[in-house]
Residue, then its C-alpha position, 0 to 999 in steps of 0.5 A: x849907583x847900584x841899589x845893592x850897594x846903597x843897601x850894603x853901604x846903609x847896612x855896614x853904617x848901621x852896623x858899625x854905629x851900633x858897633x860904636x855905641x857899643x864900644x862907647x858903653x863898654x869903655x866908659x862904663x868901665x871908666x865909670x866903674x874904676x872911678x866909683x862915678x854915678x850918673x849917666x854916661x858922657x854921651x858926648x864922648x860918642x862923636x868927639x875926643x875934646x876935653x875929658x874924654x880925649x883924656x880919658x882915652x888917652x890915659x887908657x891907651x898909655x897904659x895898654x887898654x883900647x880907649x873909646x875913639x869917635x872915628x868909628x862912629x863918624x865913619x859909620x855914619x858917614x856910610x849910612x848916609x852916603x848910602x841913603x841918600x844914593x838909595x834915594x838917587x834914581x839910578x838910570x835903570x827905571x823907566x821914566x815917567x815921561x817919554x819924548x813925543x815921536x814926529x812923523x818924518x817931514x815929507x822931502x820938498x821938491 
C-alpha cells in the first residue's frame, strides 16, 4: 500500500475521532444541561451504546434530535489504525538492504 494512502487513511481517522469526541461533548453536555447534572461527562458513552447512554440516545432520536452514536468513533478509529500499521508496512519500492550474491557462470564440462 502506497504511503499516501496510509497518510491519508491516518488523516481521515484522525479527523474523524476528533469529529466523534466532538459530537460526544456537544450532545451530552446538552444532555447534561437539560438535566441540571453536574460532574464530568460519561465518557464511556464515547465507544458504546449500552445502558444510559443507549437511552439517552435513543430518546434524543425519538423526539427528532441527532443523538451521539459510537459508530463514528469505531470506524474513525478503525481507519487510524489501518493506516498506521500499513504506514509501517514496507511497500516494495525501497531498496532492500541486503542483495543476493551473483556467481559467476559455470565454465560447460566437456
Amino acid at each position: 500500500m502506497s504511503k499516501g494512502l496510509s497518510n491519508l487513511l491516518i488523516v481521515a481517522g484522525g479527523v474523524g475521532l476528533a469529529g466523534s469526541v466532538l459530537w460526544w461533548h456537544t450532545f451530552y453536555s446538552q444532555v447534561a444541561e437539560f438535566l441540571g447534572a453536574t460532574g464530568p461527562l460519561p465518557t464511556e458513552c464515547i465507544y458504546t451504546m449500552g445502558g444510559p447512554c443507549g437511552m439517552m440516545a435513543g430518546v434524543a432520536n425519538a423526539v427528532g434530535a441527532s443523538g451521539y452514536d459510537p459508530k463514528l468513533f469505531w470506524v474513525s478509529f478503525a481507519l487510524f489504525v489501518i493506516g498506521a500499521i500499513t504506514r509501517l508496512l514496507p511497500d516494495g519500492s525501497e531498496r532492500l538492504d541486503y542483495q543476493t550474491k551473483e556467481t559467476p557462470p559455470k565454465e560447460p564440462r566437456l
